[in-house]
C-alpha positions in Angstrom: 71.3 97.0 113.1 73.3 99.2 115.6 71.9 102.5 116.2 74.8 105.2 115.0 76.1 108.0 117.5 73.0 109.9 118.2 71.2 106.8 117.9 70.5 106.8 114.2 71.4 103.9 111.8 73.9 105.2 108.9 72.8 105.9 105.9 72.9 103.2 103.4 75.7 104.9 101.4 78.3 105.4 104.4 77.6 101.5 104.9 78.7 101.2 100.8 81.6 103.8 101.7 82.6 102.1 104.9 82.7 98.7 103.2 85.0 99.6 100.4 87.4 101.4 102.7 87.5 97.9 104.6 87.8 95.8 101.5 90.9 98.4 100.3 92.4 98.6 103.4 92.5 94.6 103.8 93.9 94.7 100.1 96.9 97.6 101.0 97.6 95.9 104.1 98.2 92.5 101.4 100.1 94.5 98.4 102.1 95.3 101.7 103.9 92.0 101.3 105.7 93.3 98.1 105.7 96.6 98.6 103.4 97.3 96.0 100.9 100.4 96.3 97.5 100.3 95.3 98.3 102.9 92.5 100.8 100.6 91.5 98.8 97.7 91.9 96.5 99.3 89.7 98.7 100.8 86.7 99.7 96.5 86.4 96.3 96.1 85.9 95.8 98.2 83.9 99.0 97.2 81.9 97.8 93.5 81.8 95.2 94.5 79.5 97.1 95.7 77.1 99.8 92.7 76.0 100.9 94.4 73.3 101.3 97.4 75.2 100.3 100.5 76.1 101.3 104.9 75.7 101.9 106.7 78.9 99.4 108.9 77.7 96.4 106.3 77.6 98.0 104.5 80.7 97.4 108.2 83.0 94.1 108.4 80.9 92.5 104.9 82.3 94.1 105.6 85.9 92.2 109.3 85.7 95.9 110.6 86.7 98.0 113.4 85.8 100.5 112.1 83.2 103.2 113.5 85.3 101.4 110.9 88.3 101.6 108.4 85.8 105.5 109.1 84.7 106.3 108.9 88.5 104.2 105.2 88.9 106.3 103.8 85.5 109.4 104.8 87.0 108.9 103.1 90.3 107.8 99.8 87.8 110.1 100.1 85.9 112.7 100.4 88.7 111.2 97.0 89.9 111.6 94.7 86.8 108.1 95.0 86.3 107.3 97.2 83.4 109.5 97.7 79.6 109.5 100.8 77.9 110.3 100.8 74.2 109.8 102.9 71.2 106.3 102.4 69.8 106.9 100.5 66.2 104.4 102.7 64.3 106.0 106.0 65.8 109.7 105.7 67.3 109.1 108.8 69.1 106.3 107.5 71.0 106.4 105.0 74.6 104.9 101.8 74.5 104.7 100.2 77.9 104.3 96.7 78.3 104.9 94.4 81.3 107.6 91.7 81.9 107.2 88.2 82.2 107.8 89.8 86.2 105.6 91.9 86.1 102.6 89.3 84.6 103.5 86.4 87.1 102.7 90.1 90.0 100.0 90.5 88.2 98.3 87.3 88.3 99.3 87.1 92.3 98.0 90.7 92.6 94.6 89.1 91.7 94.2 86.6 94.4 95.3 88.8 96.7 92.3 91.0 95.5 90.1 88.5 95.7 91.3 87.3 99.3 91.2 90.6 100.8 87.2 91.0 99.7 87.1 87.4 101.2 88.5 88.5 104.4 86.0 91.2 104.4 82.7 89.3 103.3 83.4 86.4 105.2 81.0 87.4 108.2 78.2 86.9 105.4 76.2 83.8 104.9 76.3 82.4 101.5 72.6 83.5 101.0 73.2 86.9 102.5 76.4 86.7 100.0 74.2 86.1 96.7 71.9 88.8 97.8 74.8 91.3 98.2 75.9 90.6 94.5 72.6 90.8 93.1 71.9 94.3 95.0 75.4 95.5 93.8 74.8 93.9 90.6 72.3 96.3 90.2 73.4 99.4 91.1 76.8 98.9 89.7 74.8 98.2 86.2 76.1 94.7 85.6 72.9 92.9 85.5 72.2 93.0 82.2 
């Protein structure tokens, strides 16, 4: 390993940080294509798993945004075709939010540009050096049960 200014190695969490900021970087620099920011990005995906959609309220609640953040990332989906708002059937003064056919075909393109940008990033690894990565992150992430 490369010895860090003042010749020490970073510290096994800067590596974590430092990697993440490269994967969502590579990913940004992707979404760029549709003009698509991450927060948008993820408020789609968030929307994707809710087909029969979704309150503003819970929407801001799995982001861990404001609501008035959340109102602000409708608006611009809204504004691009992607995103419905309607009156919630079991209480017409409630928002349900739901994405358009639009918004699902982003969605699922949205993914493999997720999936590329981490590709871009990993691809220095070996495949062994790969399956050890996901088995360490496995781990600590708490997915290896």
């Amino acid at each position: 390993m490369v010895p860090h200014e003042g010749g020490h190695e970073p510290a096994t969490g800067d590596l974590v940080m430092a990697l993440a900021r490269r994967v969502r970087r590579a990913y940004a620099d992707s979404l760029a294509a549709w003009q698509v920011t991450p927060s948008q990005s993820r408020a789609l995906r968030v929307l994707s798993t809710h087909p029969d959609g979704v309150r503003p309220s819970v929407l801001a609640d799995e982001l861990r945004i404001a609501p008035r953040s959340a109102t602000e990332v409708v608006d611009a989906l809204e504004d691009r075709g992607w995103l419905r708002r309607a009156a919630d059937p079991t209480d017409r003064r409630a928002t349900m939010l739901t994405l358009t056919p639009r918004g699902q075909d982003l969605v699922a393109r949205i993914e493999d540009v997720r999936r590329d940008a981490s590709e871009q990033v990993l691809g220095v690894l070996t495949e062994e050096q790969r399956r050890t990565l996901h088995g360490i992150l496995s781990v600590v992430v708490g997915e290896d049960q």
